[in-house]
N, CA, C and O atoms as a GROMACS GRO file, in nm:
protein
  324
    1UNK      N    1  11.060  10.877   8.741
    1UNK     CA    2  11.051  10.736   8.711
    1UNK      C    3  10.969  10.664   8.819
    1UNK      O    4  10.903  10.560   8.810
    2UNK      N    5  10.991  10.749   8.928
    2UNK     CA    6  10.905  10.658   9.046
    2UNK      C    7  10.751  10.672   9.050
    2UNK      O    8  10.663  10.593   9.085
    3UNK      N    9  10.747  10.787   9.008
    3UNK     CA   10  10.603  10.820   8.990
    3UNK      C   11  10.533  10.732   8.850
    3UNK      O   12  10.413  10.708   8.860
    4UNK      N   13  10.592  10.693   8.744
    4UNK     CA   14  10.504  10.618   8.643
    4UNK      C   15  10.546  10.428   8.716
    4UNK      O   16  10.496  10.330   8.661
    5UNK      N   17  10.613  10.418   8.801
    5UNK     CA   18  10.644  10.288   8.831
    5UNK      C   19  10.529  10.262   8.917
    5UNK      O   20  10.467  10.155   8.916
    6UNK      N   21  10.503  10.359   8.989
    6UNK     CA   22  10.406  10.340   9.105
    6UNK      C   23  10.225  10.392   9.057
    6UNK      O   24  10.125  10.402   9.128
    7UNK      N   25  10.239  10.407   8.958
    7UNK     CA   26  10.154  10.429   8.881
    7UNK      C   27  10.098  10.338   8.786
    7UNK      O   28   9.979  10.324   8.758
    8UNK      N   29  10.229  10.261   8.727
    8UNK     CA   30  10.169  10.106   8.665
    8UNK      C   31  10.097  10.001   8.760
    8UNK      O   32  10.000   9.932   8.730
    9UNK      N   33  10.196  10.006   8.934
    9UNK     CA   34  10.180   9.893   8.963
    9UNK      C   35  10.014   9.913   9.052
    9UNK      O   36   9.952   9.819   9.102
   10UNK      N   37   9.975  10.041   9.052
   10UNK     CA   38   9.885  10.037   9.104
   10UNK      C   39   9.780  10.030   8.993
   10UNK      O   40   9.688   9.954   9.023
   11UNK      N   41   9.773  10.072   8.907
   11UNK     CA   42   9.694  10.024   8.783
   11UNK      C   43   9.654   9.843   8.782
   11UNK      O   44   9.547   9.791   8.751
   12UNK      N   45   9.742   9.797   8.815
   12UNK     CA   46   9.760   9.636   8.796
   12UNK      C   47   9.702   9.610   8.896
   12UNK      O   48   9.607   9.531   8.886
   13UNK      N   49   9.733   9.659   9.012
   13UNK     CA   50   9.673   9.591   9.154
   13UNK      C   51   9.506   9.641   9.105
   13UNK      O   52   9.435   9.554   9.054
   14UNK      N   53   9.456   9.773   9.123
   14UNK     CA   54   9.320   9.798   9.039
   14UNK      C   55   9.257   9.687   8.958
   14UNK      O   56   9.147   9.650   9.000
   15UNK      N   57   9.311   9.619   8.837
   15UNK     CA   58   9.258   9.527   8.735
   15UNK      C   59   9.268   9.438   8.829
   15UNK      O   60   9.164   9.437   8.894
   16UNK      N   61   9.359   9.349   8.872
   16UNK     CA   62   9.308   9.234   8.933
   16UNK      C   63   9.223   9.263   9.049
   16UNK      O   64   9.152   9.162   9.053
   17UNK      N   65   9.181   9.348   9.158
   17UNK     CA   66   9.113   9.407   9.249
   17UNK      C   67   9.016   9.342   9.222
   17UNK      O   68   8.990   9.242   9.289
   18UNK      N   69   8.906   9.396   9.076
   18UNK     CA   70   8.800   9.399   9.035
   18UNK      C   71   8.753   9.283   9.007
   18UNK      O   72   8.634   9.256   9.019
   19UNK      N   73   8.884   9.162   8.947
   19UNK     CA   74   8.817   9.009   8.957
   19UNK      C   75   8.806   8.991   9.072
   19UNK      O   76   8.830   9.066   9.167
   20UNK      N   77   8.760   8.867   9.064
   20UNK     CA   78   8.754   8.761   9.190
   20UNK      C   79   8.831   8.692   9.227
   20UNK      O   80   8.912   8.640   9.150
   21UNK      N   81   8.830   8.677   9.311
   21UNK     CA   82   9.012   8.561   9.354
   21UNK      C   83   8.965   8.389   9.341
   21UNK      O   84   9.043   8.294   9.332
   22UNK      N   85   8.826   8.383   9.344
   22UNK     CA   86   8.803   8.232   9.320
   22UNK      C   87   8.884   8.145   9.225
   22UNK      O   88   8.904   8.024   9.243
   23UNK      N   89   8.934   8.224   9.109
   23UNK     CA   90   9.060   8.098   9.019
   23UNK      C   91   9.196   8.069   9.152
   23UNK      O   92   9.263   7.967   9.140
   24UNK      N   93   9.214   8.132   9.231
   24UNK     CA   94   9.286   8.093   9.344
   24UNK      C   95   9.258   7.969   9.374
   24UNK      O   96   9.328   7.870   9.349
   25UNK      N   97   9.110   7.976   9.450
   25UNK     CA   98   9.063   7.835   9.466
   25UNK      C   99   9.051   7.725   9.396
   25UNK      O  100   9.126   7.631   9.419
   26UNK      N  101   8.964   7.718   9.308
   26UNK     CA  102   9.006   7.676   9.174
   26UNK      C  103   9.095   7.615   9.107
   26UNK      O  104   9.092   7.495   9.078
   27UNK      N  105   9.205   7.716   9.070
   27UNK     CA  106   9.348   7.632   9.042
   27UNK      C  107   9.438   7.614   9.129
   27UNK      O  108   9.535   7.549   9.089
   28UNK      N  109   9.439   7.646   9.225
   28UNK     CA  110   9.529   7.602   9.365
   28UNK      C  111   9.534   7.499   9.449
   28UNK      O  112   9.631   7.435   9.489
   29UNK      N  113   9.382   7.485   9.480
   29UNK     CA  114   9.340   7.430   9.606
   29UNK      C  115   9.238   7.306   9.609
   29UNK      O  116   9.171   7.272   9.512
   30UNK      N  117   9.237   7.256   9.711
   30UNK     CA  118   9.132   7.138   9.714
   30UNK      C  119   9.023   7.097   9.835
   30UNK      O  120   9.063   7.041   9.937
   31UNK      N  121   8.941   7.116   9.822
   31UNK     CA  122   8.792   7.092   9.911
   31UNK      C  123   8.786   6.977   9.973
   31UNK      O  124   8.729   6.885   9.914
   32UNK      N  125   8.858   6.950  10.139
   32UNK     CA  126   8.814   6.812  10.166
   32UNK      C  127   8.781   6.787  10.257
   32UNK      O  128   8.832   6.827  10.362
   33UNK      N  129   8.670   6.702  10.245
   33UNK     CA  130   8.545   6.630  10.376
   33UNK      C  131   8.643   6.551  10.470
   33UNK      O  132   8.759   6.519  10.441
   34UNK      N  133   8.565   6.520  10.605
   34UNK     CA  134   8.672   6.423  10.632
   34UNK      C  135   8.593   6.314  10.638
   34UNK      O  136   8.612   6.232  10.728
   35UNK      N  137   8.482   6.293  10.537
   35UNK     CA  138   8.456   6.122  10.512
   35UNK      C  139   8.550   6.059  10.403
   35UNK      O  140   8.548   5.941  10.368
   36UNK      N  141   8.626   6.147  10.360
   36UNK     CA  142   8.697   6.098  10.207
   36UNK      C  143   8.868   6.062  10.326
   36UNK      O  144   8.899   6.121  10.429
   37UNK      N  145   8.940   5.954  10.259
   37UNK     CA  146   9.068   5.902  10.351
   37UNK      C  147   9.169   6.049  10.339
   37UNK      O  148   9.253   6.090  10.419
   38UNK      N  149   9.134   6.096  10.238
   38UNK     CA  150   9.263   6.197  10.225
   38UNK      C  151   9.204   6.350  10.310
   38UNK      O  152   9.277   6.448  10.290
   39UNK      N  153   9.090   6.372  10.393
   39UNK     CA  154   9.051   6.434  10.444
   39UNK      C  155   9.063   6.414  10.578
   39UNK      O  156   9.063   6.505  10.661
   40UNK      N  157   9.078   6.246  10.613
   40UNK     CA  158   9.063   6.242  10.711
   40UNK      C  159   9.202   6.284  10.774
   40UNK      O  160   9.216   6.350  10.878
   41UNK      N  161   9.309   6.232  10.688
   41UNK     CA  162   9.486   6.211  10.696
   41UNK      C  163   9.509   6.405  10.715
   41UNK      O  164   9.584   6.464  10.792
   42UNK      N  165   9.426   6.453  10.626
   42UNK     CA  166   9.490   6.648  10.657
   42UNK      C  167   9.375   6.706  10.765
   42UNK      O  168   9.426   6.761  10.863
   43UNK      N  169   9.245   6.702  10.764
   43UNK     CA  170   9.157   6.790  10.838
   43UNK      C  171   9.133   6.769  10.983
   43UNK      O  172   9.060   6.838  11.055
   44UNK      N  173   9.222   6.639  11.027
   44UNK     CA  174   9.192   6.602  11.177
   44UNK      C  175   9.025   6.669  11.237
   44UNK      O  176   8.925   6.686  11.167
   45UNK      N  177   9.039   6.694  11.366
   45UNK     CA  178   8.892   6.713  11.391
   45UNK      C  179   8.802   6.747  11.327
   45UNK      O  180   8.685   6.719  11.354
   46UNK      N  181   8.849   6.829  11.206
   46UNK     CA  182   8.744   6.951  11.168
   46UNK      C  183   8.619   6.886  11.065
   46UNK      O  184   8.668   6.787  11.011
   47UNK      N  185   8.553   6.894  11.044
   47UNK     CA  186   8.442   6.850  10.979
   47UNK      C  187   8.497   6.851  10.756
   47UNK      O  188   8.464   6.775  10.665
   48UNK      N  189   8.570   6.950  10.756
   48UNK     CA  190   8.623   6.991  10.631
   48UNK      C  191   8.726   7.067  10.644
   48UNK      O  192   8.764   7.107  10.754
   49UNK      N  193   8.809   7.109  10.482
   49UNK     CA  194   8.975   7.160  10.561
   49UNK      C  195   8.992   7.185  10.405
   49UNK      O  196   8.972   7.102  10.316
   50UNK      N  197   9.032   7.320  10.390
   50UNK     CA  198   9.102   7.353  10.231
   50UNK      C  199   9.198   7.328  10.208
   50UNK      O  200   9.261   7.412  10.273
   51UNK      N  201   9.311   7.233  10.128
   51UNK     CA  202   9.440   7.208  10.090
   51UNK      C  203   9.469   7.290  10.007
   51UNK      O  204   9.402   7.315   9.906
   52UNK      N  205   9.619   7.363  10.054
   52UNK     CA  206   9.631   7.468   9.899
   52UNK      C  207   9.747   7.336   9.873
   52UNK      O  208   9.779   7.244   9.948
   53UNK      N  209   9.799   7.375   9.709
   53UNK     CA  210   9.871   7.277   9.651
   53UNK      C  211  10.031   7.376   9.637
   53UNK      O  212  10.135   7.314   9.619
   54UNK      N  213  10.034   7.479   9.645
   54UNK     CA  214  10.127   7.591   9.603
   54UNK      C  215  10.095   7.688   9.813
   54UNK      O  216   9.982   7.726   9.844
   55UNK      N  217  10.199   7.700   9.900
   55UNK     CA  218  10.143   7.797   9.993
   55UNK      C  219  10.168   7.974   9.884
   55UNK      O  220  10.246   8.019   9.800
   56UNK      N  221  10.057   8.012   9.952
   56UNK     CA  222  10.014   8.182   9.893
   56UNK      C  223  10.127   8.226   9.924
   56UNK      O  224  10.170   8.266   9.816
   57UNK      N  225  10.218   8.249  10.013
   57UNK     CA  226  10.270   8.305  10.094
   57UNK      C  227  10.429   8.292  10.043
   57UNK      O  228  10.510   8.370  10.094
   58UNK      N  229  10.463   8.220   9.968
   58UNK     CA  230  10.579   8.165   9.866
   58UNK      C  231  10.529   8.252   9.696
   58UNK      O  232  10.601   8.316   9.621
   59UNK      N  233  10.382   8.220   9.685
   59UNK     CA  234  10.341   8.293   9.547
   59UNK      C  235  10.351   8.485   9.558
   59UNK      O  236  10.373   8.573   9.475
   60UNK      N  237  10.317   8.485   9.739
   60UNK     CA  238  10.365   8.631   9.710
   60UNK      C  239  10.478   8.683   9.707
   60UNK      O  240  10.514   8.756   9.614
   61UNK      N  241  10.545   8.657   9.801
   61UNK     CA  242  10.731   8.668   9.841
   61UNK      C  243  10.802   8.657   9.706
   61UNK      O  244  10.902   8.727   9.691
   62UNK      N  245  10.749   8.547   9.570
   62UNK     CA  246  10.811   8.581   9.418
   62UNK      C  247  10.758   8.698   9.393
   62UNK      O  248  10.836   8.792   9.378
   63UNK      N  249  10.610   8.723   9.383
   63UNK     CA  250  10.562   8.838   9.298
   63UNK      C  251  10.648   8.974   9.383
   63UNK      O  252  10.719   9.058   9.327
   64UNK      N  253  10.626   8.968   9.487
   64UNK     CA  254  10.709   9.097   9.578
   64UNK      C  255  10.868   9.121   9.532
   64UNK      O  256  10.916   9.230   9.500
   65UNK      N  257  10.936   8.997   9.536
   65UNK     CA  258  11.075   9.040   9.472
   65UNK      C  259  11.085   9.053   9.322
   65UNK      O  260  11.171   9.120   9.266
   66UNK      N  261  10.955   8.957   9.235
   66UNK     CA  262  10.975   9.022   9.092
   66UNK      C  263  10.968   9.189   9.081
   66UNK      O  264  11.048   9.248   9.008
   67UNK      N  265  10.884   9.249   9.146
   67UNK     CA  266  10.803   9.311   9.143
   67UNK      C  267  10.934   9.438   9.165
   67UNK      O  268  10.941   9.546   9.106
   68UNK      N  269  11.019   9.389   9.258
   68UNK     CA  270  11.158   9.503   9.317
   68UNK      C  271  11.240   9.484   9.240
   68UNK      O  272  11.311   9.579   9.205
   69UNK      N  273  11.257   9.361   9.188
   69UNK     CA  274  11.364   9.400   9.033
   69UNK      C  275  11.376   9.456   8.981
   69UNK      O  276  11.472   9.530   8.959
   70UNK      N  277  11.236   9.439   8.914
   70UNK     CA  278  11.165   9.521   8.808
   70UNK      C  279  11.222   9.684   8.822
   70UNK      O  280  11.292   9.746   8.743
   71UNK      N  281  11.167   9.727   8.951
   71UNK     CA  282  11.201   9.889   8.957
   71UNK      C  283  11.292   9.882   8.998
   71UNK      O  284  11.324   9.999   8.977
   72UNK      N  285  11.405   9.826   9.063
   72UNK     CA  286  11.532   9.840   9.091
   72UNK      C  287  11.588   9.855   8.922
   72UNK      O  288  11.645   9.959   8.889
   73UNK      N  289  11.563   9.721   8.799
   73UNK     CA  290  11.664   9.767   8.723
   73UNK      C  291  11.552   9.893   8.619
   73UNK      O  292  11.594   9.927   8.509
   74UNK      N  293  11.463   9.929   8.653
   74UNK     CA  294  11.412  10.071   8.571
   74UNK      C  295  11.509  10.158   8.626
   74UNK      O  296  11.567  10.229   8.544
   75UNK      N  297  11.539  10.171   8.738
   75UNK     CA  298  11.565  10.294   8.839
   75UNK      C  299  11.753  10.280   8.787
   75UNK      O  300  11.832  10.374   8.782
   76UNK      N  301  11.769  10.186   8.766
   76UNK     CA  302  11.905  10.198   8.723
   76UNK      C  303  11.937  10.200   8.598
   76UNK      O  304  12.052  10.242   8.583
   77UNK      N  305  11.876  10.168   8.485
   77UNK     CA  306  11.860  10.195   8.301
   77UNK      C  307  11.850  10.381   8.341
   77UNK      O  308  11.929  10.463   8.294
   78UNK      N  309  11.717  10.423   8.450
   78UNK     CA  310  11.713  10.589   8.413
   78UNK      C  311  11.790  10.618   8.477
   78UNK      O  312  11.764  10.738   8.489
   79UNK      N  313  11.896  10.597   8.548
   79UNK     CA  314  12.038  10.654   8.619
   79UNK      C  315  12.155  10.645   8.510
   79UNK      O  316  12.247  10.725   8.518
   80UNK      N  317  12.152  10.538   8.399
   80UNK     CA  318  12.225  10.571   8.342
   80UNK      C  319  12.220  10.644   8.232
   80UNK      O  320  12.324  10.676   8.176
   81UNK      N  321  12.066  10.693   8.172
   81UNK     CA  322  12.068  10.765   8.108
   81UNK      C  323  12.062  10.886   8.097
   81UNK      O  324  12.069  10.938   7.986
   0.00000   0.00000   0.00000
């Protein structure tokens, strides 16, 4: 069972691999100057400053524990069968 689990999930990591992560940017995040007021209020010194709207780091920590469910309850459906 561990071997086709670890076999899907690397299949999956593969397909998304091959896109691009720019819909990240895209639908996440926001591009800001600091001539604009709301650039000036987040990017302090810096000339420009990316706002994410969601942190990555919360989007992975779900996908990581969906991800152990998942084979936790496979691993226990093929224990009971």
């Amino acid at each position: 069972m561990q071997i086709l689990i670890t076999t899907c999930v690397a299949a999956s990591l593969y397909s998304i691999r091959s896109q691009s992560l720019s819909w990240i940017v895209d639908y996440n995040g926001q591009l800001l100057r600091q001539t604009t007021t709301l650039g000036k209020k987040y990017c302090g010194l810096h000339d420009s400053c990316f706002l994410m709207h969601v942190n990555l780091a919360v989007v992975v920590a779900v996908v990581s524990t969906a991800l152990g469910l998942t084979a936790l309850s496979a691993s226990y459906f093929a224990q009971k069968r």
